[in-house]
N, C-alpha and C positions, 0 to 999 in steps of 0.2 A: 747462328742463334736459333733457338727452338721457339715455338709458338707458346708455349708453358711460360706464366709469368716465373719468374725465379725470384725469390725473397731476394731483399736489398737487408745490406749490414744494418741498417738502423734499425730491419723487422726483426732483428735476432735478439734485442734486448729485449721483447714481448717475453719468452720464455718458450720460445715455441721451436724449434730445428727449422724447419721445411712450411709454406703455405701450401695451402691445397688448392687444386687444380684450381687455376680463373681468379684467382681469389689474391689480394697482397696478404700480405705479415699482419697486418692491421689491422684485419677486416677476423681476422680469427677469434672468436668469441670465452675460448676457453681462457687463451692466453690474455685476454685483455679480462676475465675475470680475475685468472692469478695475480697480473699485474693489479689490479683495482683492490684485492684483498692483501696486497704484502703492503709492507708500511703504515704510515698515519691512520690509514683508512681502514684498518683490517675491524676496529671497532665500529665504522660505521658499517660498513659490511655485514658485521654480523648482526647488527642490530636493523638494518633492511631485513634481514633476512628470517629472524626473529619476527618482526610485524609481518614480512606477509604471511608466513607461517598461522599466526596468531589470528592475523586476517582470512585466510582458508579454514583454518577452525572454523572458526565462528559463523562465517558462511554454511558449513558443512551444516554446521550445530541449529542454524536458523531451518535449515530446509529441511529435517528431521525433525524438529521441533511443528513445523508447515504441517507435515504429512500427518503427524502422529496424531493434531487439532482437526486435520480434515479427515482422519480415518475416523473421529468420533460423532462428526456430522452425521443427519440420519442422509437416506438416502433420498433424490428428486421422487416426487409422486408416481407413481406405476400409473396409466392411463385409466383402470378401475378407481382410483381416488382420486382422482381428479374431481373435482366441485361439476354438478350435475344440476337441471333444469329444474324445479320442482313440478309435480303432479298438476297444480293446478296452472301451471304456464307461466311467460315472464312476469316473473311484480312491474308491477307498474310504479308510474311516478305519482305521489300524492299532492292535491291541491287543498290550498286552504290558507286561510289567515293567521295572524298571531296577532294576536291583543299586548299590548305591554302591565307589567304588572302596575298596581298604582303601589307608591313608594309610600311604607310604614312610618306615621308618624310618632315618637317616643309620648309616653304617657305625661313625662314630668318637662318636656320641652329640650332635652338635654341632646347633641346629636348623637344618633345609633353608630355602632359599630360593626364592622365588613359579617360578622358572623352572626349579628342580630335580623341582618336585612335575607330576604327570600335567595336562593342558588341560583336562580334563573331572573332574565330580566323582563320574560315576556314567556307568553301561555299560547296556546292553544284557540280560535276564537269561535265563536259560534258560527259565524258565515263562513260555510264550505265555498262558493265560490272566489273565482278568479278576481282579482283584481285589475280597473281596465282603467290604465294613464288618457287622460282629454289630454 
């Protein structure tokens, strides 16, 4: 007896003659396709085969569709455009108060509405200094 597995009668009904080297009857991918598309199954087969089809399209179609949106992007900043210091040095942070507004009272006593009253709810105050928590 040789070291070569040799196909058993049962692996001849795959559709296959001969296995290959190492390999049983079984283990043969063609033949267990044929086999998987003869009979009941030949419509499921083809409709696996159909989706993934449909499914690599569509992949294809997404990453072409990727390239074609980011080839219309501008391009990152060149190191000359880059945002720059200004002449007079870094701004600073600004200190200061805010006063709240006082809320408008309606003339006839009726409540005002969101677009009658000020944009803001508080200003700007006269004392420039910090404020200090006791």
């Amino acid at each position: 007896m040789s070291g070569r597995h040799e196909p058993e009668e049962s692996g001849r009904r795959s559709g296959c003659s001969r296995a290959h080297a190492g390999y049983p009857a079984s283990m043969n991918t063609l033949a267990t396709a044929v086999l998987a598309a003869s009979g009941k199954s030949a419509l499921a087969t083809v409709a696996f085969v159909v989706v993934g089809v449909a499914l690599v399209g569509g992949l294809i179609w997404a990453f072409r569709l990727g390239a074609r949106i980011r080839s219309r992007e501008p391009a990152p900043p060149r190191p000359e455009e880059q945002p720059r210091m200004p002449a007079s040095g870094p701004v600073r942070e600004s200190h200061g108060t805010r006063e709240p507004n006082e809320m408008p009272r309606s003339q006839n006593g009726e409540r005002l509405t969101p677009h009658e009253l000020r944009p803001t709810g508080s200003r700007e105050g006269d004392d420039r200094s910090r404020p200090r928590w006791n």
